[in-house]
N, C-alpha and C positions, 0 to 999 in steps of 0.2 A: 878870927877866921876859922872855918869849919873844913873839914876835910868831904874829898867829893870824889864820884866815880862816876866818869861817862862812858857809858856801852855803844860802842857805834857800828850797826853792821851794815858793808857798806855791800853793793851789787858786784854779783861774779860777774857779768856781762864788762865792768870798766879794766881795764887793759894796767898795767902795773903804773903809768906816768900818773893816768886819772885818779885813781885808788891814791895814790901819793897826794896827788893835789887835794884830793878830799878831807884825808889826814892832817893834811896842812891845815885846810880852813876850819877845821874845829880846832885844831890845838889853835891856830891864832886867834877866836874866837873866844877861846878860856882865857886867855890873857891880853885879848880888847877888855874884858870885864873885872882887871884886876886880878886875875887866878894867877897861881905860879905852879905850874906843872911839875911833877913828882917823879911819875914813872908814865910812858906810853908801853904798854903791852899789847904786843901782836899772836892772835889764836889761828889765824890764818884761815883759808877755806872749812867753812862744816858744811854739812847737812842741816837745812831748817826743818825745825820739827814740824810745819808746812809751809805751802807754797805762796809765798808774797809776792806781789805783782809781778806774776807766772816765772817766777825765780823758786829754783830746790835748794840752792845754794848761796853762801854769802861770806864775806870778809869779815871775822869778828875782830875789835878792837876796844881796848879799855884804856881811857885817858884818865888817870889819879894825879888831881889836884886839890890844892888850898883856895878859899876864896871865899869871899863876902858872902852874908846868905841871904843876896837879891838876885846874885850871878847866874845860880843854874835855870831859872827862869825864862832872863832873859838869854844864856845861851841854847836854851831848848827851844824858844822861840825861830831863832835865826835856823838851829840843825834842821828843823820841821819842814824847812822849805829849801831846801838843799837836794842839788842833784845826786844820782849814786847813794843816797841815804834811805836803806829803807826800812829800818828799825832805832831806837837809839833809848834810852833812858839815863836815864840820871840822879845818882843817890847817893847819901848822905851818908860819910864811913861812920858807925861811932866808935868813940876810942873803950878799948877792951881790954 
């Protein structure tokens, strides 16, 4: 199992329940795929360094997980079409 970091920034426009639901369905999304989640870290509102679908602003979040290395794959497939998502990536820690 490899270690992983998903970035997920989600739209200032969703109201705190929404934003919650959204954080839910990628953490339950990493461990639909086998992952077992580490730490979720919350950066809260930034400034985006520009404007994404007519948003300045956004919710950053970092999900650190363990997991297969088929999983970020297929859970970047699933985040790509998700509401309230409008950035996200996904990367491979290595160990250091």
């Amino acid at each position: 199992m490899n270690k992983y970091e998903l970035a997920v920034v989600l739209s200032a426009a969703l109201d705190d329940d929404g934003r919650a639901a959204t954080l839910d369905k990628c953490k339950a999304l990493v461990e639909r795929f086998g992952g077992k989640i580490a730490e979720v870290e919350e950066w809260g509102k930034k400034k985006l360094a520009y404007e994404i679908q007519k948003s300045k602003e956004g919710f950053y979040y970092f999900i650190r997980f363990e997991a297969e290395p088929t999983a970020p794959a297929e859970i970047e497939s699933r985040v790509r079409i998700m509401d309230g998502v409008i950035r996200f990536l996904c990367v491979r820690q290595d160990e250091a």
